[in-house]
N, C-alpha and C positions, 0 to 999 in steps of 0.2 A: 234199896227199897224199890220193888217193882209194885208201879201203878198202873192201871188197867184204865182206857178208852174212858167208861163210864165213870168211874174217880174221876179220873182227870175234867170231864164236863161237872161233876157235880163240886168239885174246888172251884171249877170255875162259878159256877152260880151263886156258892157259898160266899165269895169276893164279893161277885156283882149283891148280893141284898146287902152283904157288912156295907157297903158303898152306899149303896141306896140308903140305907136306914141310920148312916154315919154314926153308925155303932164302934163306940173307940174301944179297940181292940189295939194294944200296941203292939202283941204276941201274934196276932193274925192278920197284918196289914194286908189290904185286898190288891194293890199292886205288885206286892212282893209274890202274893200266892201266884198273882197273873204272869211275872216274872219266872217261878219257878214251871210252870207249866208249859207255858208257852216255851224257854228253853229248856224245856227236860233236863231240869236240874233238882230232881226229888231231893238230891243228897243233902239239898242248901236248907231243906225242913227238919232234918234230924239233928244239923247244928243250931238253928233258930229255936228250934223247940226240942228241948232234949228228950222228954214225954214221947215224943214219934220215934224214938230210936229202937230199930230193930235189930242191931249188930249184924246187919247188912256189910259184905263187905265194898270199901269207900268203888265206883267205877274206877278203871283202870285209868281214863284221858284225866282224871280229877287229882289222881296220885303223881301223874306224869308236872301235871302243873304245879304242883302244890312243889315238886321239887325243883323245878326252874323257878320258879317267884322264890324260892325261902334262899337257894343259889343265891340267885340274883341280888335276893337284898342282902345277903353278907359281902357280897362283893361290890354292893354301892358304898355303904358306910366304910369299908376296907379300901376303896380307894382313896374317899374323900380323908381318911389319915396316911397314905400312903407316898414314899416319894415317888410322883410322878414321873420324874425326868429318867429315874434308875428304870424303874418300871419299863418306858419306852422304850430305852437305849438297850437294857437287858433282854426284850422281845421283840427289839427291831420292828416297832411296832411305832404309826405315827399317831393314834391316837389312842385313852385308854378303852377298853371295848364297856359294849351297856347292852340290857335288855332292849329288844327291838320289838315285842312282840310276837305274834304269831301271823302265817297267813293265812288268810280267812278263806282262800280257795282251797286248800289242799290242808290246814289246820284247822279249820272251821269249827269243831267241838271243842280243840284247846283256846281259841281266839274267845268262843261264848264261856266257857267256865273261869275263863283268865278274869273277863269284864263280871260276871256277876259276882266271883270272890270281891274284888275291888268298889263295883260302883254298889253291890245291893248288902254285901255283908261287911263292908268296909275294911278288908283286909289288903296287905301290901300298898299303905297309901303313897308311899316314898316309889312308889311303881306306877301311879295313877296312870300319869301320862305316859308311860310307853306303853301302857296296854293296847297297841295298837293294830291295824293291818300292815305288818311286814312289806308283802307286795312278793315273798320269796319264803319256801319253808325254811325253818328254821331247827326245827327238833333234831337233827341230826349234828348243827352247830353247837348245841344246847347241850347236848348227851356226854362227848367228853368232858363238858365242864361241869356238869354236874357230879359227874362222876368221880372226876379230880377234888371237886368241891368236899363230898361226902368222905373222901378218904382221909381227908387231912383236917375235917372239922372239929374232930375231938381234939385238937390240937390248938384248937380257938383260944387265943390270948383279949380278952375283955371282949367276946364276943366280937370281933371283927380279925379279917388276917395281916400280916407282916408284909412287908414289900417281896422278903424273900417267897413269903407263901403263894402271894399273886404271882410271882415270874413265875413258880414251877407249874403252877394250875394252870396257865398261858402258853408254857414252853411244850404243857404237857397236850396239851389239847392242840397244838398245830402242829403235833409228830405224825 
């Protein structure tokens, strides 16, 4: 969805009177629109309102995330049934690894769509808290894991993976 200068002030105004006029709108909430504007996050209106969907296709930084958060969380719940110990000892690894976020210097568009999936559409809540600034880019840490992730995810035993599945995802991402 591309929106132009003049949209985007007149969303903004359109907020500012639903505000003023505390016009309950659940489907139009005036901070959210202010939310989507303000981070140029048009995308986040075609999933809140299905009606605005133009089969646009999704931004590229929005696709990037979407596949580190959904990574991510198969690989939170997959540790928290997994044994740990083998885990470590098999990746020589001293702790199990987690999302850290994105950094907001040199990640800065993945950092803003990571936080308004999470804080404004409530998505990846078991991520809340790492949505954070890194302080270090990360996307390139991220990429073989996703990648490992996706290849072996049709293979998902009760939606989460195996201890064996985490070592080779782990073994494979630090070759």
């Amino acid at each position: 969805m591309v929106i132009s200068s003049a949209e985007k002030a007149i969303l903004l105004m359109v907020s500012d009177l639903l505000e003023a006029l505390k016009y309950p709108t659940p489907s139009l909430d005036p901070d959210f629109i202010r939310g989507v504007v303000s981070g140029n996050h048009f995308w986040a209106l075609e999933w809140k309102l299905d009606c605005l969907s133009d089969g646009s296709p999704k931004p590229p930084e929005l696709v990037e995330v979407l596949g580190i958060m959904d990574a991510w969380r198969i690989l939170k719940f997959s540790f928290e049934k997994a044994d740990i110990g083998r885990f470590l000892f098999e990746t020589k690894r001293t702790e199990i690894p987690v999302f850290e976020g994105f950094d907001a210097n040199n990640e800065g568009r993945h950092l803003s769509i990571a936080r308004f999936l999470v804080n404004e559409l409530d998505r990846y809540p078991e991520l809340k808290d790492a949505v954070v600034n890194s302080h270090s880019p990360l996307l390139a840490y991220y990429a073989p894991i996703v990648d490992a992730v996706i290849s072996i995810k049709a293979d998902l035993l009760h939606g989460t993976f195996t201890t064996d599945q985490l070592i080779a995802i782990f073994k494979r991402q630090d070759q």
